[in-house]
C-alpha positions in Angstrom: -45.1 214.3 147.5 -47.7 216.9 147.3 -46.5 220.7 147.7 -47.9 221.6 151.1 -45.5 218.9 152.4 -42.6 221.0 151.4 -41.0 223.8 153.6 -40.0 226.7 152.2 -36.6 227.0 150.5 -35.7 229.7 153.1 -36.9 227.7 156.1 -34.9 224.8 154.5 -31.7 226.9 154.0 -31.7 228.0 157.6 -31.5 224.4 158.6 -28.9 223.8 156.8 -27.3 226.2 158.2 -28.0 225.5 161.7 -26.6 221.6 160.6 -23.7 222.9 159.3 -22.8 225.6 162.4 -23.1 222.3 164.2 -21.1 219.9 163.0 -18.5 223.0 162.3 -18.5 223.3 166.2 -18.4 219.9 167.3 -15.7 219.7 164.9 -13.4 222.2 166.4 -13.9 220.9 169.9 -12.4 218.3 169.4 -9.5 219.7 166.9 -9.1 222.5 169.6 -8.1 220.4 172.1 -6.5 217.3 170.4 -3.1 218.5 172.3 -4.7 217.7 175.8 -6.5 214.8 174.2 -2.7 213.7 173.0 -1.7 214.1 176.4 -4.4 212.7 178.3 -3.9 209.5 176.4 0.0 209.6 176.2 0.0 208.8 172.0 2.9 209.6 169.9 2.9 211.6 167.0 2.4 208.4 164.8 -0.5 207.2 166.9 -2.8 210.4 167.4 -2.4 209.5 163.5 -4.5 206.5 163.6 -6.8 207.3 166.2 -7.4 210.5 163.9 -7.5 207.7 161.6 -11.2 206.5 163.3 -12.6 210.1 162.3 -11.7 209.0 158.6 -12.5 205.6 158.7 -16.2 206.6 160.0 -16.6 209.2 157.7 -15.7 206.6 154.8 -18.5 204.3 156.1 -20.9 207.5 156.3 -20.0 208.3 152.8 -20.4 205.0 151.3 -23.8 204.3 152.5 -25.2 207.7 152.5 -25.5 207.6 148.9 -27.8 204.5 148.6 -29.6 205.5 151.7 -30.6 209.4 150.3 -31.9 207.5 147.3 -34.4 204.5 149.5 -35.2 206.9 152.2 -34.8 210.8 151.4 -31.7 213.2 152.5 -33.6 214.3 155.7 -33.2 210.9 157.0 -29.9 210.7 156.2 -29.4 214.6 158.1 -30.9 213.7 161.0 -29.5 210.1 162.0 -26.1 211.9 161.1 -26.2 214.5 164.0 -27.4 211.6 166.4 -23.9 210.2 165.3 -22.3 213.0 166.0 -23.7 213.8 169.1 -23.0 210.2 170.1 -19.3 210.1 168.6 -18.7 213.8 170.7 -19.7 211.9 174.2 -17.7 208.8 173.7 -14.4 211.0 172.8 -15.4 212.2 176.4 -15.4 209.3 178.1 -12.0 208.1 176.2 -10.5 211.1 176.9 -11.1 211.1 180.7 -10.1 207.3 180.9 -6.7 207.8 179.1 -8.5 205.0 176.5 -6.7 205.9 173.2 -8.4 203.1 171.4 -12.2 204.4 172.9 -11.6 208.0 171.4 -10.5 206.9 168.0 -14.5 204.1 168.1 -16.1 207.5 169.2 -14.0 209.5 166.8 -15.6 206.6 164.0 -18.9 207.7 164.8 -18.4 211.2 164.9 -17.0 210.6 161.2 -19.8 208.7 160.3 -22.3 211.3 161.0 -20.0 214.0 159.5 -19.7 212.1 156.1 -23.5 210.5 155.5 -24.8 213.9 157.1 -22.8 215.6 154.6 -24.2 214.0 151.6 -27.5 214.7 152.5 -27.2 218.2 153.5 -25.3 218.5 150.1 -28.1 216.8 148.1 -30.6 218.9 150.4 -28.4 222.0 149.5 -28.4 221.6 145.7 -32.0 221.5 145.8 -33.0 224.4 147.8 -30.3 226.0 145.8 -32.0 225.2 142.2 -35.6 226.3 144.1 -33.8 229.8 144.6 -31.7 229.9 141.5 -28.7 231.2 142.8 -25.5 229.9 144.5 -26.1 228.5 148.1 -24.0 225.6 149.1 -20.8 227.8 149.4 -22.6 230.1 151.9 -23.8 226.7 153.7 -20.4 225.4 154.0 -19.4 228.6 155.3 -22.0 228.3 158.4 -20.0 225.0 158.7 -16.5 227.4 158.7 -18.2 229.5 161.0 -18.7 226.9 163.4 -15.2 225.5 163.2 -14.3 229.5 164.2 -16.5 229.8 167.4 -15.9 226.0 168.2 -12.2 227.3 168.4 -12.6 230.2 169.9 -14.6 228.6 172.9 -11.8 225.9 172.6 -9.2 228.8 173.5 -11.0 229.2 176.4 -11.1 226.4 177.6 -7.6 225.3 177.2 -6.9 228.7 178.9 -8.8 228.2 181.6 -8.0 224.4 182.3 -11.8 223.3 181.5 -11.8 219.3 181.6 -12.4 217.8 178.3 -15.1 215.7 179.6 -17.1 218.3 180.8 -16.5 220.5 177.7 -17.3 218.1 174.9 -20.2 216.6 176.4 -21.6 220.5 176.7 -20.8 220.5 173.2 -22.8 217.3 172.3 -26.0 218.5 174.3 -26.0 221.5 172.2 -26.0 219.6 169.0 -28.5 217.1 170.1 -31.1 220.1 171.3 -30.3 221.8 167.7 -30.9 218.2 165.8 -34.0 218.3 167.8 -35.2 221.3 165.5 -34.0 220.0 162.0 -36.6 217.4 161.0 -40.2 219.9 160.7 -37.6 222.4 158.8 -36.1 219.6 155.8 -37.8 218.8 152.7 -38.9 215.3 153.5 -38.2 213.1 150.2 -35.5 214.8 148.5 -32.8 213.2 146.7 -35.5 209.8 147.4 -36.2 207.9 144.3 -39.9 206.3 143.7 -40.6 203.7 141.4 -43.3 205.1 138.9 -46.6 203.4 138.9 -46.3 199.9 138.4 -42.6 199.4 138.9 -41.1 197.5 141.6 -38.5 199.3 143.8 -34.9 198.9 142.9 -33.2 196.1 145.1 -30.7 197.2 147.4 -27.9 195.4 145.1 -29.1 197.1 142.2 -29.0 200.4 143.9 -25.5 200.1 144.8 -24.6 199.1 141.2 -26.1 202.1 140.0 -24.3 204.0 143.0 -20.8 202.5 141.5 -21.8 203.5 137.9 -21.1 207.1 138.5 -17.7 206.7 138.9 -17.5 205.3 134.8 -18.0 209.1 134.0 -15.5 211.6 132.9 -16.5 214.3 134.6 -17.3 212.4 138.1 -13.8 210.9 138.0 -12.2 214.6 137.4 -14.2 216.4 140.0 -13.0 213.7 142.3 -9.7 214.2 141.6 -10.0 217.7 142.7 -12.0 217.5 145.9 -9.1 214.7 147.1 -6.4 218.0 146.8 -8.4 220.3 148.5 -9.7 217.9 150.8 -7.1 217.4 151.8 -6.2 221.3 152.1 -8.6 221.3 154.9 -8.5 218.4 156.9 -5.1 218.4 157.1 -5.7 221.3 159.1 -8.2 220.4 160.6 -6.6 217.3 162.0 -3.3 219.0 162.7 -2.9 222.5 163.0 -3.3 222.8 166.4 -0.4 220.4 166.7 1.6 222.4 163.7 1.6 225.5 165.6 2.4 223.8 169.0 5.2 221.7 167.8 6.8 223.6 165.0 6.1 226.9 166.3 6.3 226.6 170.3 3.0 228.2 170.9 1.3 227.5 173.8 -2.4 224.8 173.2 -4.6 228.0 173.8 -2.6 230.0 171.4 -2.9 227.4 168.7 -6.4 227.2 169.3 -6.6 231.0 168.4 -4.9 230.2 165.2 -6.9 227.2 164.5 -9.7 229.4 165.1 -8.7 232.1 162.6 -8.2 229.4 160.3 -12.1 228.7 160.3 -12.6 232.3 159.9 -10.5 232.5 156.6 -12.7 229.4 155.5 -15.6 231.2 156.3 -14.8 234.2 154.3 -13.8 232.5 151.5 -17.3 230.4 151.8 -19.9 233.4 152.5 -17.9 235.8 149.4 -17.3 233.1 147.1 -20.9 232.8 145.7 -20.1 236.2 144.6 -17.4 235.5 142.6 -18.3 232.2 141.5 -21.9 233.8 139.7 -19.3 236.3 138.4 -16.5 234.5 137.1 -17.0 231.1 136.5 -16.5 228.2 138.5 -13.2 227.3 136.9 -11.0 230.0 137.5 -12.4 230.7 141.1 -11.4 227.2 141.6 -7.4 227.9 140.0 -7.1 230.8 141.9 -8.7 228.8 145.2 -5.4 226.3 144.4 -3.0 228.7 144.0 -3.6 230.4 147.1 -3.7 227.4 149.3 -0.5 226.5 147.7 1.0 229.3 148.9 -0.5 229.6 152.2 0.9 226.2 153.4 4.3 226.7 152.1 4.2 229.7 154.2 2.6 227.4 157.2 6.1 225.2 156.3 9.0 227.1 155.9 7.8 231.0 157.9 10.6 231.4 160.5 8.1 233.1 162.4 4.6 232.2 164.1 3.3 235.7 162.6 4.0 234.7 158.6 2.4 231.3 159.6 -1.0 233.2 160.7 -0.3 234.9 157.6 -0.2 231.4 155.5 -3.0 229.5 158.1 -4.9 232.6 156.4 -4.2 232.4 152.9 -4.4 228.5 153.3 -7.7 228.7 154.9 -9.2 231.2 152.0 -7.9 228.8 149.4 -8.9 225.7 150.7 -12.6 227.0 151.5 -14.0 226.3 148.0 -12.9 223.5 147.1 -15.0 221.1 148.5 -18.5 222.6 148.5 -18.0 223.5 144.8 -17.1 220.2 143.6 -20.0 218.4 145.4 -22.5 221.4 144.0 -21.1 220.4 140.0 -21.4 217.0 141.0 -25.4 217.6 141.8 -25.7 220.0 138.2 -27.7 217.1 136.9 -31.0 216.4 139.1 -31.1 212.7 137.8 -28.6 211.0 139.9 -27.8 214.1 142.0 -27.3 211.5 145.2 -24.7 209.3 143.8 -22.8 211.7 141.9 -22.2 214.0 145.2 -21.8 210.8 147.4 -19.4 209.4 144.7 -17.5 212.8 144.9 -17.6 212.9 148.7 -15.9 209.6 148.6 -13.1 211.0 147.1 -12.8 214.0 149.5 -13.1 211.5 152.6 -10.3 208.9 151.2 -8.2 212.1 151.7 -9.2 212.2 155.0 -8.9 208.5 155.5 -5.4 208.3 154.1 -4.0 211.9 154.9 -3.9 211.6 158.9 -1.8 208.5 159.3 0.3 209.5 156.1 0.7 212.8 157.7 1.4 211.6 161.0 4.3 209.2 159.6 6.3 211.2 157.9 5.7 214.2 160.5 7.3 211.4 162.6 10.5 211.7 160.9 10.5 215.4 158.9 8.3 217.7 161.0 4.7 218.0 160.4 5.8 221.2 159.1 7.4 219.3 156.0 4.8 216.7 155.8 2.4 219.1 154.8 4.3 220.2 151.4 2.7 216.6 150.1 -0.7 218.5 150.7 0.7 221.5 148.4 1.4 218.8 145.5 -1.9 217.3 145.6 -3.6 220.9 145.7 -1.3 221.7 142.6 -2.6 218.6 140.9 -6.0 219.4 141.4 -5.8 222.6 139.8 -5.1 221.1 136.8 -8.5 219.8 136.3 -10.2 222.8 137.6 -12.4 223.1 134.0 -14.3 220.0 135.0 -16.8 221.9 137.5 -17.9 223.8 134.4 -21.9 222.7 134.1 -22.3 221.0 131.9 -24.3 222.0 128.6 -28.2 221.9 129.3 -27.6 221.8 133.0 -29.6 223.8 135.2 -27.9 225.8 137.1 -27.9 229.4 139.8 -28.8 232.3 137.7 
């Protein structure tokens, strides 16, 4: 791949974040209005779990292929057919919604999850590059864009549900916006990152062989620790994602619009956390950011589940959100420290985030069922606590290159 080929690392970063802003926004449309989605299609508590379940169960599939697919055909491939699943997934959550078709939103919701966990691993894999060609800490700030999204997704999703807009006519809006910004990705991404070529005279690595090396990762201390942590604080924010809303308008009595405000402000507090952590990551150390990350999001969602008002749960969506924001993008940027293998060790760790999100909405759902979502939650705060306690394996590892 000869130089000229490359875009800068700036021109790459803002596509990123224009990816990210994205898929924050499609996001929140469709977590902003989950109630009217709920009562368009008549499901129970226990069944908006598994459709939410679809968005998992895609994002799984996305996540187990992505890997082997950023190695045989670069992370910009893997970007770009990721928004067209998303883009696709938005629209048919349209359709399902306006023909009361539970079943059709949670098939959409699979392909919106799809694109959200393969385009993930290759904006991750493109992010830890451009972030070793600027030698300093990006991929918090990236997932931040993402955060940002989430908060003007929700906000516009306030509106909506204020103003009685039809969800068909608001998330296919939303999925013409992201198909005219995917349009505008490809000239802007590094075209064979993460890709691997067979030096001169090797053949290329069979497909079987490239998902046994894929697997092989997960034989390594540290990739099995790191994925313990990312499934805590995963799950710290898609258990909001897929039921805040639904927290604050069942255990709270706030009107849809209202918890779409405070889903909203829960993106912001990710977004903060996101765009000021590089700060005190490059300052402190990856390890104890990541302690104090858990202990905040601890207490923030025992505020979220015992407050006896909606005021201290804003106060706990906030401190929830703030801890919760750095989770994530920190484990998958120690998971890329090493170049050689960068792909699978961030898909491998990605895995374990998305089996949180796989397992958490129906579990959730359940026992919400019977105790409250407001209780169910408290098995999010033992998970975070347990993921704190291997917070010293994002340390790089000796000899590894890393943000100066």
């Amino acid at each position: 791949m000869t130089a000229h080929l490359i875009p800068s690392a700036q021109r790459r970063r803002a596509a990123l974040f224009v990816s990210f802003f994205m898929t924050g926004v499609s996001m929140a449309t469709w977590v902003s209005r989950t109630p009217a989605i709920r009562d368009a299609t008549g499901s129970t508590t226990a069944e908006m779990g598994l459709i939410i379940a679809g968005l998992s169960a895609g994002s799984m599939a996305g996540i187990a292929l992505a890997g082997t697919l950023v190695a045989r055909r670069g992370a910009r491939f893997v970007v770009l057919w990721g928004m067209v699943a998303i883009v696709t997934g938005v629209a048919v959550v349209a359709v399902g919604t306006a023909t009361a078709q539970g079943w059709l939103v949670a098939v959409g919701l699979a392909s919106f999850g799809y694109g959200m966990g393969s385009g993930e691993i290759g904006q991750n894999v493109e992010g830890v590059d451009v972030e070793r060609a600027l030698r300093r800490t990006v991929v918090p700030s990236l997932h931040g864009s993402y955060s940002l999204g989430v908060c003007v997704g929700g906000l516009v999703g306030l509106g909506a549900s204020a103003t009685s807009v039809p969800v068909l006519g608001h998330l296919v809006a939303v999925a013409a916006l992201t198909a005219i910004a995917t349009a505008g990705l490809v000239a802007n991404l590094a075209h064979d990152v993460g890709r691997e070529h067979a030096d001169a005279g090797q053949r290329r690595r069979p497909l079987g062989e490239t998902v046994g090396a894929f697997l092989a990762v997960w034989r390594e201390r540290r990739t099995l620790a790191i994925g313990v942590i990312v499934l805590g604080m995963a799950l710290a924010e898609g258990s909001a994602n897929d039921w805040l809303p639904l927290i604050m308008v069942d255990g709270f009595d706030l009107s849809a619009a209202t918890a779409s405000l405070v889903y909203a402000f829960f993106g912001l507090s990710m977004a903060i956390g996101r765009f000021s952590g590089g700060f005190f990551l490059d300052r402190f150390g990856r390890a104890p950011v990541m302690v104090v990350s858990a202990l905040l999001a601890i207490a923030g969602i025992a505020l979220v589940a015992f407050a006896p008002s909606a005021v201290l749960g804003a106060v706990g969506v906030l401190l929830w959100g703030i801890g919760a924001s750095l989770g994530f993008p920190v484990a998958l940027s120690a998971a890329g420290d090493d170049p050689l293998n960068s792909a699978r060790r961030v898909s491998a760790v990605a895995t374990a985030g998305y089996t949180a999100f796989l397992v958490g909405p129906p579990v959730l759902g359940f026992v919400g069922e019977h105790f409250t979502l407001r209780l169910a939650i408290l098995l999010v705060m033992v998970l975070v606590a347990v993921s704190a306690c291997f917070a010293r394996a994002v340390t790089p590892p000796a000899g590894a290159v890393r943000p100066v």
